[in-house]
Phi, psi and omega in degrees: 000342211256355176278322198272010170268325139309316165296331181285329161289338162300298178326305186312299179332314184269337132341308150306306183317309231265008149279335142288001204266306214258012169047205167292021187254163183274176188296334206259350194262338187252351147300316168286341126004268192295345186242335129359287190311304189284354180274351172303293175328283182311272201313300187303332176293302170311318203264333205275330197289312177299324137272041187269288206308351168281306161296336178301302167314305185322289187318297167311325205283321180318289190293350181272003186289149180280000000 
């Protein structure tokens, strides 16, 4: 009993937060905020990995040359 009485407070908590995060703005301007935000993350995050793997190839390709 006492987990789900922590998770209901956990909830609460976070909630609180995240209303207070978000102040006076409505709910639909700071959603499109927080999910901006996160296709920012993804698309930079993507683009850091292809090109790490692009150099990497690149890098091998240098060194296996005769």
């Amino acid at each position: 009993m006492g987990n789900i009485q922590q998770r209901e407070e956990l909830h609460r908590t976070i909630w609180a937060m995240a209303d207070g995060l978000r102040g006076q703005a409505g709910g639909w301007e700071f959603k499109a905020y927080v999910l901006g935000t996160l296709f920012y993350r993804f698309i930079s995050e993507n683009l850091t990995t292809s090109t790490s793997c692009r150099l990497m190839l690149a890098w091998k390709a240098l060194i296996m040359q005769p």
